[in-house]
N, C-alpha and C positions, 0 to 999 in steps of 0.2 A: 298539485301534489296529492299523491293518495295515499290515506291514512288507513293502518288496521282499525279493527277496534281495539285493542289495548292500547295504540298510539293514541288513539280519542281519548279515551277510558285515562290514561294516564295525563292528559294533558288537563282533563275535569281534574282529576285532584291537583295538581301543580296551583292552577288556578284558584281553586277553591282555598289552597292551602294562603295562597297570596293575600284571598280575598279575608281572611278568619286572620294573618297577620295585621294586615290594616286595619282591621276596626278593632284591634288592639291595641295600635300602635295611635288610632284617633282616640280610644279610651281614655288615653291618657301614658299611654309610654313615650310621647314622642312632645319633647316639650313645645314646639312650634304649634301643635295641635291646643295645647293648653290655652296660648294668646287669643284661639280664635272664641267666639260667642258659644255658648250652648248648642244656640237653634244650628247655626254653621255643622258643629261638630254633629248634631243626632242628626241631619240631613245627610252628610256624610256617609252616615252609617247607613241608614236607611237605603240611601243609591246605592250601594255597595251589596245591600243582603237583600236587595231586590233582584238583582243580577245576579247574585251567587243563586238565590230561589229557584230562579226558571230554568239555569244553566245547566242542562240536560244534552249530553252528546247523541241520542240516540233519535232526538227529534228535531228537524228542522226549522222550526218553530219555534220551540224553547231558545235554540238557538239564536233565531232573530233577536226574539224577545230580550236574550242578555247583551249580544252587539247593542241594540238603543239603549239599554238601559247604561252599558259600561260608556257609550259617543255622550250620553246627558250627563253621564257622574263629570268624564273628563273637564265638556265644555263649563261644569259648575264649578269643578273643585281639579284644576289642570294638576294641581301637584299626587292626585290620586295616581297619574299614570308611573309616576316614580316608584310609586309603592306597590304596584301591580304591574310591573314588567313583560311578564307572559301572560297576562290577559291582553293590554292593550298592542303588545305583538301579536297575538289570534286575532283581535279585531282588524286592526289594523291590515293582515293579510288579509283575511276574510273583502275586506272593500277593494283592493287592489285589484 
């Protein structure tokens, strides 16, 4: 499938916006988030705002960089993919 750049361009913020949801919603909005440990919860975050960091549509690279980053948050923290929809749908093509 081929993307404009404003379909890229637009699909970064979607993401990004998912991604800025979630470490909100691990802050502390989301009481199931509350049960879990500290160290749990700021690893969460961390996997999360490492992959929002690099996730740049204009480089192929960056790109990689946020697929591993988003395949390690999942396999750490699976309930992330609930929370972030349209990112683990972009990965998730992206490997297909």
């Amino acid at each position: 499938m081929t993307h404009t750049v404003d379909d890229r361009t637009t699909l970064q913020c979607d993401i990004m916006l998912e991604g800025m949801a979630a470490i909100r919603n691990i802050s502390g909005a989301l009481l199931a988030w509350d049960w879990k440990d500290d160290a749990e919860r700021l690893a969460a975050i961390h996997g999360i705002s490492e992959a929002l960091y690099n996730f740049d549509v204009r480089s192929d690279v960056a790109l990689g960089v946020t697929r591993t980053a988003l395949l390690k948050l999942r396999e750490d923290h699976p309930e992330i993919a609930n929370m972030c929809p349209q990112a683990f749908a972009w990965v998730d093509s992206a490997e297909g």
